[in-house]
VMD Tcl script that draws the C-alpha trace (Angstrom):
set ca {
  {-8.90 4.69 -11.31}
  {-10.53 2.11 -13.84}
  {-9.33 -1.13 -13.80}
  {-8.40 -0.76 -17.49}
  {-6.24 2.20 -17.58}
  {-2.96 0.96 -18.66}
  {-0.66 -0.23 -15.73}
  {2.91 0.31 -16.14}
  {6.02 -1.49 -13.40}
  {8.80 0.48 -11.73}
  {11.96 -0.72 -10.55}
  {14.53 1.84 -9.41}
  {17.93 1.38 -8.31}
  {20.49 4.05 -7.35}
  {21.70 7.02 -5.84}
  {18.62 10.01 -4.50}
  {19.52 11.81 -7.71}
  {18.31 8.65 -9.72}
  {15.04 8.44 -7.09}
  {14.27 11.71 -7.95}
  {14.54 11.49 -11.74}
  {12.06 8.03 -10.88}
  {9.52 10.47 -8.93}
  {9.17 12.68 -12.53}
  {8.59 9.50 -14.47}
  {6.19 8.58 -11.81}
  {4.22 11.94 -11.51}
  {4.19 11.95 -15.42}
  {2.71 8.48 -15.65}
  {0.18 9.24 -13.03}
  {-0.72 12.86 -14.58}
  {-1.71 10.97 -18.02}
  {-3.70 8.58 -16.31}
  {-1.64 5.22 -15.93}
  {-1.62 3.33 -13.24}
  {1.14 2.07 -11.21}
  {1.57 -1.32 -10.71}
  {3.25 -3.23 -7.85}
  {3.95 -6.12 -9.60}
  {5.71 -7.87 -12.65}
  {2.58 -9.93 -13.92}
  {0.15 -7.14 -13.18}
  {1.85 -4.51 -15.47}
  {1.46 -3.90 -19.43}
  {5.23 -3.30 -19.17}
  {7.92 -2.25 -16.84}
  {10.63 0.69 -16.52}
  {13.59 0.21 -15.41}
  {15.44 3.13 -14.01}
  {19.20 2.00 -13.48}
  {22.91 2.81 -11.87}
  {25.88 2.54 -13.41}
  {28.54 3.93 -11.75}
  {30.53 1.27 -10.35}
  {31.06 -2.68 -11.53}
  {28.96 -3.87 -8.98}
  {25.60 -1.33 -9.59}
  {25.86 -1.87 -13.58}
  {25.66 -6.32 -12.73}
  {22.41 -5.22 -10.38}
  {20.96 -3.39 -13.12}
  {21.73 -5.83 -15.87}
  {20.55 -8.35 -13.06}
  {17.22 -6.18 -12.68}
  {16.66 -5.95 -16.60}
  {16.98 -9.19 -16.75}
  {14.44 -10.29 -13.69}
  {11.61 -7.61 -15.41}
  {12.51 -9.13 -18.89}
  {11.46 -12.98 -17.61}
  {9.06 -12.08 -15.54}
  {7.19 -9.42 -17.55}
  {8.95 -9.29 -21.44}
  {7.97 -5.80 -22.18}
  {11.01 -3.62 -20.40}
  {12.08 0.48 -20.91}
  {15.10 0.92 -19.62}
  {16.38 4.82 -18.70}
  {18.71 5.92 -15.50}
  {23.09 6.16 -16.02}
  {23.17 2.66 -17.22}
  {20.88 3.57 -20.04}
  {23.69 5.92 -20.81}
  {26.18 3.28 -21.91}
  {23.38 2.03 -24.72}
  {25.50 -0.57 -25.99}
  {25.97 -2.48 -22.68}
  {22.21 -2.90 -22.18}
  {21.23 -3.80 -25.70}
  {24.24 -6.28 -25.81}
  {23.22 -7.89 -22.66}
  {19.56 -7.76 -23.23}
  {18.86 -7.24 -26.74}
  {15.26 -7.30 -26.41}
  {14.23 -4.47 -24.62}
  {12.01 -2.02 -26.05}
  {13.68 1.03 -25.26}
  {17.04 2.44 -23.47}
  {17.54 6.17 -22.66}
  {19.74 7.91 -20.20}
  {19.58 9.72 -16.95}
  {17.22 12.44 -16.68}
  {14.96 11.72 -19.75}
  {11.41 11.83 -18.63}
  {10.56 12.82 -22.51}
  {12.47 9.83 -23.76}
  {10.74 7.64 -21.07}
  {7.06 8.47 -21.85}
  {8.06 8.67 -25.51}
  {9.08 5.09 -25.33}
  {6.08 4.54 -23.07}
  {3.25 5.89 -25.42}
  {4.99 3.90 -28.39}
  {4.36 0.83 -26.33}
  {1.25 1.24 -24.41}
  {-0.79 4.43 -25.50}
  {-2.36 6.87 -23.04}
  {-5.47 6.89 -21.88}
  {-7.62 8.81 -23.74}
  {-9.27 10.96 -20.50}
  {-6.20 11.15 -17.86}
  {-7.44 12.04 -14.48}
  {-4.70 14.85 -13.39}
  {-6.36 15.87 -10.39}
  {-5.61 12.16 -8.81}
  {-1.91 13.66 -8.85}
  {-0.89 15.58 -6.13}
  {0.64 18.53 -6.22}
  {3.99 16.95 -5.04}
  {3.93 14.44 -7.41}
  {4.48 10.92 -6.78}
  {7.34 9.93 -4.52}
  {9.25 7.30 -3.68}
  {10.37 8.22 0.07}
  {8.26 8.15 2.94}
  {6.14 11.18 3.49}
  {7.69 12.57 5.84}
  {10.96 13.93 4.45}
  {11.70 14.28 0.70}
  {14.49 14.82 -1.85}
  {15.24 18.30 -3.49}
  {17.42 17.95 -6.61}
  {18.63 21.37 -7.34}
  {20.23 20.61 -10.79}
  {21.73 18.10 -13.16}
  {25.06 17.07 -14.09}
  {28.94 18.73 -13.18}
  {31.01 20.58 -14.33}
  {34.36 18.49 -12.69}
  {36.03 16.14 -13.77}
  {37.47 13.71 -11.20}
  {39.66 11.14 -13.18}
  {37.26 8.08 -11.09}
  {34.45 9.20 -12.30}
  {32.15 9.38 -15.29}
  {29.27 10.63 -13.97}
  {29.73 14.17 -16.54}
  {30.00 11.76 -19.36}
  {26.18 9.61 -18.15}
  {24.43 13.63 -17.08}
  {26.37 16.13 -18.95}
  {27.54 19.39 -17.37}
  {26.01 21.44 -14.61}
  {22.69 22.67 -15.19}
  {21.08 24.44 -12.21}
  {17.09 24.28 -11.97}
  {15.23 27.27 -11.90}
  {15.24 28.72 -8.19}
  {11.76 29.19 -8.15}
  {10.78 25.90 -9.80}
  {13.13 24.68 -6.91}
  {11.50 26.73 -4.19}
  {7.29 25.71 -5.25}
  {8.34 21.83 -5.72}
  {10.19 22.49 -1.62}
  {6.92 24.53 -0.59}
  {4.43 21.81 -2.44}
  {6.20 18.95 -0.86}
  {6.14 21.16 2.57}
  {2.60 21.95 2.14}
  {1.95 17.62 1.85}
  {3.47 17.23 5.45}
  {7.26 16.68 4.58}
  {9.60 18.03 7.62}
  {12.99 17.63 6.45}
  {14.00 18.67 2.87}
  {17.34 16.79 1.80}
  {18.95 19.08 -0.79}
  {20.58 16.94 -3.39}
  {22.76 17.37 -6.88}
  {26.08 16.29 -7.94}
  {27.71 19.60 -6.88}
  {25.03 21.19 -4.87}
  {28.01 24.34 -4.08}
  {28.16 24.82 -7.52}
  {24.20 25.66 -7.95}
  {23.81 28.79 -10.45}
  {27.06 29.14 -11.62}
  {25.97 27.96 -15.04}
  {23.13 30.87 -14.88}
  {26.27 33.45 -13.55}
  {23.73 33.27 -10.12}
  {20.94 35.60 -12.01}
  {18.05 36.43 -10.01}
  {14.47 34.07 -10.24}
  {11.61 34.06 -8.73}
  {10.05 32.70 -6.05}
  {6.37 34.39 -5.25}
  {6.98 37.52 -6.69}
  {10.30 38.59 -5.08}
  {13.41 38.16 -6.53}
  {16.45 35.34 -5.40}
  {19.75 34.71 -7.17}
  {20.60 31.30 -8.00}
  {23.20 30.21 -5.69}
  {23.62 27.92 -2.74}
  {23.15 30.55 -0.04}
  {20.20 32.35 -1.44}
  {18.57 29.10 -2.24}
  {18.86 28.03 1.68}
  {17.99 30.99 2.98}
  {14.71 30.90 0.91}
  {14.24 26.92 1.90}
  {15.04 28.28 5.46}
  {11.38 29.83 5.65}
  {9.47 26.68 5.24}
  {10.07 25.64 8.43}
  {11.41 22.59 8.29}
  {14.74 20.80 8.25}
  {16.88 21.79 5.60}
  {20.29 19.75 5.01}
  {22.99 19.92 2.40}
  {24.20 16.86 0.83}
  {27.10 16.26 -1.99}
  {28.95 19.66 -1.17}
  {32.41 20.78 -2.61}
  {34.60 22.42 0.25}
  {34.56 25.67 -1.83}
  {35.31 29.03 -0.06}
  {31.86 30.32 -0.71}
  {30.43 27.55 1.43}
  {31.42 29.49 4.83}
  {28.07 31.55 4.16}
  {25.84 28.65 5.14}
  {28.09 28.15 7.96}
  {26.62 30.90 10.18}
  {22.80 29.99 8.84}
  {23.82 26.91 10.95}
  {25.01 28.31 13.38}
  {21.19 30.51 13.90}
  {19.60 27.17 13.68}
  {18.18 28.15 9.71}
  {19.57 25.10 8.12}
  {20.39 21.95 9.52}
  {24.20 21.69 10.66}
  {25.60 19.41 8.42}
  {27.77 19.17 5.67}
  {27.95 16.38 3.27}
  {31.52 17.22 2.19}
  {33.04 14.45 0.05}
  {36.77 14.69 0.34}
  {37.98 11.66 -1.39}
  {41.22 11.53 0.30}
  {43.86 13.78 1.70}
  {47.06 13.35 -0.07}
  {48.22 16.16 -2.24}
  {49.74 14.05 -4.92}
  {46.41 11.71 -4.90}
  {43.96 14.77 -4.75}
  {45.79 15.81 -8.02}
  {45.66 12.56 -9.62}
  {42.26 12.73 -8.58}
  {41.70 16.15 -10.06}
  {39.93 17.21 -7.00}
  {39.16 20.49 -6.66}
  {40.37 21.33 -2.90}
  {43.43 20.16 -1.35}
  {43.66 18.61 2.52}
  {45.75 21.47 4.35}
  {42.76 23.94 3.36}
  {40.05 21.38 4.03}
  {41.51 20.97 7.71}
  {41.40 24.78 7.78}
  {38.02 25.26 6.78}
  {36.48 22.56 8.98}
  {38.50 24.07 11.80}
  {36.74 27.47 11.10}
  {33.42 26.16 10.34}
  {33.37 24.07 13.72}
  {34.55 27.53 15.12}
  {31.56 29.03 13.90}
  {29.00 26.37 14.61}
  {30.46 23.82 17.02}
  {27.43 21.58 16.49}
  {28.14 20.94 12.73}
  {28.05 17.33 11.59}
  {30.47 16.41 8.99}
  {29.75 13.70 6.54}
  {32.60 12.67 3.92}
  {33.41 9.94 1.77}
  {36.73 8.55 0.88}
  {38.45 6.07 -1.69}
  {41.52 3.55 -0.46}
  {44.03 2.14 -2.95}
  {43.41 4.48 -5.69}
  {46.04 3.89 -8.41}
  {49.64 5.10 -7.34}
  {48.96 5.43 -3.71}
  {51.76 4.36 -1.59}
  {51.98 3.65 2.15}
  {52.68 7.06 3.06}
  {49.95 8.83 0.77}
  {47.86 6.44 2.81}
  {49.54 7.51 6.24}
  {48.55 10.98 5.10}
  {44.86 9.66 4.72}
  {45.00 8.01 8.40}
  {46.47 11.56 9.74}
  {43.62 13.26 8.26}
  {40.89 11.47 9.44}
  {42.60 11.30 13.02}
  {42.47 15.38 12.79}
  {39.57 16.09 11.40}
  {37.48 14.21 13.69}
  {34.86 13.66 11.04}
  {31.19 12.67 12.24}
  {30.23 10.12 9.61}
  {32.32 8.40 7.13}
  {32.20 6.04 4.23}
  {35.25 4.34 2.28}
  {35.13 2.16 -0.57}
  {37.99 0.52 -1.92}
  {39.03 1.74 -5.43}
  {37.12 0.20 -8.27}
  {38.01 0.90 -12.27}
  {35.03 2.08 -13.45}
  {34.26 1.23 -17.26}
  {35.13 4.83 -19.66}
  {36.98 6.64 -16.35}
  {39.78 8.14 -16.93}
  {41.67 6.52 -13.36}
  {41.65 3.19 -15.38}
  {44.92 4.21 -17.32}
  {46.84 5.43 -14.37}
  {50.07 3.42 -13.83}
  {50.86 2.04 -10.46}
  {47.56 0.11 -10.41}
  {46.87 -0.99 -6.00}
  {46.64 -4.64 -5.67}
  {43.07 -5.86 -4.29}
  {44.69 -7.02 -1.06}
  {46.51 -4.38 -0.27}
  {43.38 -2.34 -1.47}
  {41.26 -4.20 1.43}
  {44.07 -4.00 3.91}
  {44.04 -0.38 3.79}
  {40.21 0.04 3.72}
  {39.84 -1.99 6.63}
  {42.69 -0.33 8.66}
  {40.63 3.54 7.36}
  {37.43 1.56 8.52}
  {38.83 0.32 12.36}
  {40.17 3.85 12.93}
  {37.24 5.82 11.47}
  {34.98 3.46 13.56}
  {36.98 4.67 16.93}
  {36.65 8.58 16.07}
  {32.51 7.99 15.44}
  {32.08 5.77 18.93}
  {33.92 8.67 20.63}
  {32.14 11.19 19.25}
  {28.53 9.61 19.73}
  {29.62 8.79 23.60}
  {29.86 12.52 23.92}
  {26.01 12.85 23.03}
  {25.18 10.64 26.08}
  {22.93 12.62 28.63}
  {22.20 15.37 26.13}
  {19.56 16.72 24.87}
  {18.60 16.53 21.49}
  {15.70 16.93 18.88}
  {15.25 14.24 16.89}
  {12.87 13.20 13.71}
  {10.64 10.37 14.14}
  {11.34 7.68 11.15}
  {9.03 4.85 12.12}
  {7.02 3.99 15.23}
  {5.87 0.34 16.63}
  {4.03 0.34 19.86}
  {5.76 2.65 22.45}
  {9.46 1.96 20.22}
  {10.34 4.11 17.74}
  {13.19 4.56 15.39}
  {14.62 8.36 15.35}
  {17.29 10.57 13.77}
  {18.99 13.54 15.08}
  {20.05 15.91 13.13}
  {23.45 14.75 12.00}
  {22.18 12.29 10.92}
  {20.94 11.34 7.05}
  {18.36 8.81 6.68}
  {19.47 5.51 5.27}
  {23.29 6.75 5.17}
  {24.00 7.26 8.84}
  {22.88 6.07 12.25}
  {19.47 6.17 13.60}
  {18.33 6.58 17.06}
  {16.48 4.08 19.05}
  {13.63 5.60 21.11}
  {12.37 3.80 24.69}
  {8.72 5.59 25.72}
  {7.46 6.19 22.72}
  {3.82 6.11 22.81}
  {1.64 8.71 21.57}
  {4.55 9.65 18.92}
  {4.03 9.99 14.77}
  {6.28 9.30 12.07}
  {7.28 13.14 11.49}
  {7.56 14.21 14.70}
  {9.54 16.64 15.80}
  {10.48 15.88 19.53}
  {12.87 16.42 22.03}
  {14.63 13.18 23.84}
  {17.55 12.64 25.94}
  {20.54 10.07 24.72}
  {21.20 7.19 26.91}
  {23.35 4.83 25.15}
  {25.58 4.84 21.66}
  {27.78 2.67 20.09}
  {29.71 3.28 17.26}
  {27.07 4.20 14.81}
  {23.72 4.61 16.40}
  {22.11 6.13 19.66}
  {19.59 5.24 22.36}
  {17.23 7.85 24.11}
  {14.21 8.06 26.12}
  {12.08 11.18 26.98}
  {13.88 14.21 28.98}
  {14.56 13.47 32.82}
  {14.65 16.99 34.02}
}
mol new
graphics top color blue
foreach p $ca { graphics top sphere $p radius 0.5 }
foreach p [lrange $ca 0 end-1] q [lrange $ca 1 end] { graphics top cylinder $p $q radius 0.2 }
display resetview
């Protein structure tokens, strides 16, 4: 590219869903001819592409603003912060633009007000994947925008607006492009990935000239025939969700769920306004584990959320102690600014808050040693993350890369990042595993 097309900074923070929207702006930037820079002083201007869904994610993305704004002055500003406007301009009033989540017209809009395209953009230096942000070997699928809940800690519908499901077979050539580049694991992503179509009433698109409905089990079967690992993140523990269970269980789609349960009280799930309660959740995993006994579990859960007592807590504890969940995260409750949670009475004090997340941690931290200890001496494919000398860093596949554990490969030589292998686990601890090649 000439060393006087425009050059234009990127600095993303946040969740996959805002990495993807990042990869648009990206592929966009590219198509017209920009360039990317990988640097502050080497850009015409910058874009920041923010979170701000909890205290701590909108101070990094102030903090980030703020970093681009001294050490470049020229700043666009787009991602869920960029939703609360007023926050960023009072904090930073001289950025040049601020839009919200999802807004690759907005972006490049503010982009060609501020530093106008090139006048011949070279769209054959993008590929057909666009430009990503993950390594090349695995790759996020966001399936649609927005939800249609709404879960009294969150304000995630008020930053993307409700559900709108992507067209399945724009969702099925961006999965076969990004196949076609060398990706082996597909990571489908959205706020309420179960919930895919239902705006659409799951009416039939298409996907090389044949016909698919828009809805969850469809769309993996379809993804299925790529040939490379599929798995489900962000989904609600609706009844329809069995379907995928037995794709699973034939080996068609990774087995894991990414399930987040939030907690497992009834009177907290309702205060909540969660859409499942615990006895049915402990049902369906029962049935689902029943069906495909290899099926990784992955949940989330909140501690001290206003008005829970000891024994809504107990009830928490008792969950996790029958469920027997694979991997688990817990944050302790945090009022997030315009959510609805903030105006509950019976407010959890912070220590008690940290008591209880610690005592959800210690347990949770038991149930994932014991299960990885049963992996020991078994055989299992993994996918190769990263490779130095005859080391290499792994994941099976319950495992999610960056959120869970990662396996630790001995004898490594002669393997690629993107490999598909077959090793033999030696050692685990609580989160991660050790393995070698098979001693048959």
């Amino acid at each position: 590219m000439s060393s006087s097309a425009p050059k234009v900074g990127f600095v993303s923070l946040g969740c996959p869903k805002a990495s993807s929207d990042a990869e648009r702006i990206l592929t966009q930037l590219r198509a017209e001819g920009y360039e990317i820079s990988g640097s502050y002083e080497g850009s015409d201007l910058v874009v920041v592409n923010t979170c701000g869904f909890i205290d701590s994610a909108v101070e990094e993305s102030l903090d980030a603003i703020g970093e681009a704004l001294n050490k470049n002055g020229k700043v666009i500003v787009t991602g869920c912060l960029g939703a609360k406007s007023g926050v960023v301009q009072a904090a930073h009033p001289s950025v040049l633009a601020v839009t919200g989540p999802h807004a690759l017209e907005e972006v490049m809009s503010a982009v060609h007000e501020n530093l106008p395209k090139p006048h011949d953009p070279y769209t054959d230096l993008v590929p057909p994947q666009g430009v990503r942000l993950t390594p090349k070997h695995y790759a996020y699928l966001k399936i649609s925008e927005g939800c249609n809940h709404r879960c009294s800690f969150c304000i995630i519908p008020s930053m993307r607006g409700d559900l709108v499901s992507r067209p399945v077979g724009e969702v099925m050539n961006e999965a076969e492009n990004l196949v076609n580049a060398g990706v082996s694991e597909l990571l489908v992503i959205s706020q309420d990935t179960s919930a895919y179509g239902v705006d659409m009433k799951y009416r039939s698109g298409f996907w090389n000239g044949r016909p698919i409905r828009t809805r969850m089990t469809e769309l993996v079967k379809a993804l299925s025939e790529l040939g490379v690992w599929v798995r489900l993140h962000y989904v609600y523990p609706y009844p329809h969700v069995d379907e995928v269970i037995p794709l699973m269980a034939d080996g068609l789609v990774l087995p894991y769920l990414d399930v987040p349960f939030q907690h497992a009280s009834p009177r907290i799930l309702k205060a909540m306004k969660r859409p499942a309660s615990s006895e049915n959740n402990l049902a369906r995993i029962k049935a689902w584990r029943e069906i495909c006994p290899d099926i990784a579990i992955r949940s989330t859960f909140i501690a001290g959320f206003p008005g829970e007592t000891e024994a809504d807590f107990q009830q928490l504890l008792d969950f996790l102690e029958e469920a027997q969940l694979d991997r688990v995260g817990c944050f302790a409750y945090s009022a997030v600014d315009g959510a609805a949670a903030n105006s509950l009475p019976d407010q959890v004090p912070e220590e008690v808050k940290q008591e209880r997340l610690a005592r959800f941690m210690e347990l949770q931290e038991a149930i994932s040693a014991s299960k990885l200890n049963q992996k020991v001496g078994r055989i299992e494919t993994v996918l190769v993350d990263a490779v130095d000398g005859d080391q290499a860093i792994a994941r099976t596949m319950a495992d999610a890369p960056e959120i869970d554990g990662v396996v630790y490969l001995a004898d490594a030589e002669g393997l690629q990042v993107g490999d598909l292998v077959e090793v033999q686990i030696t050692d685990a601890d609580g989160h991660d595993l050790w393995a070698g090649p098979p001693q048959f």
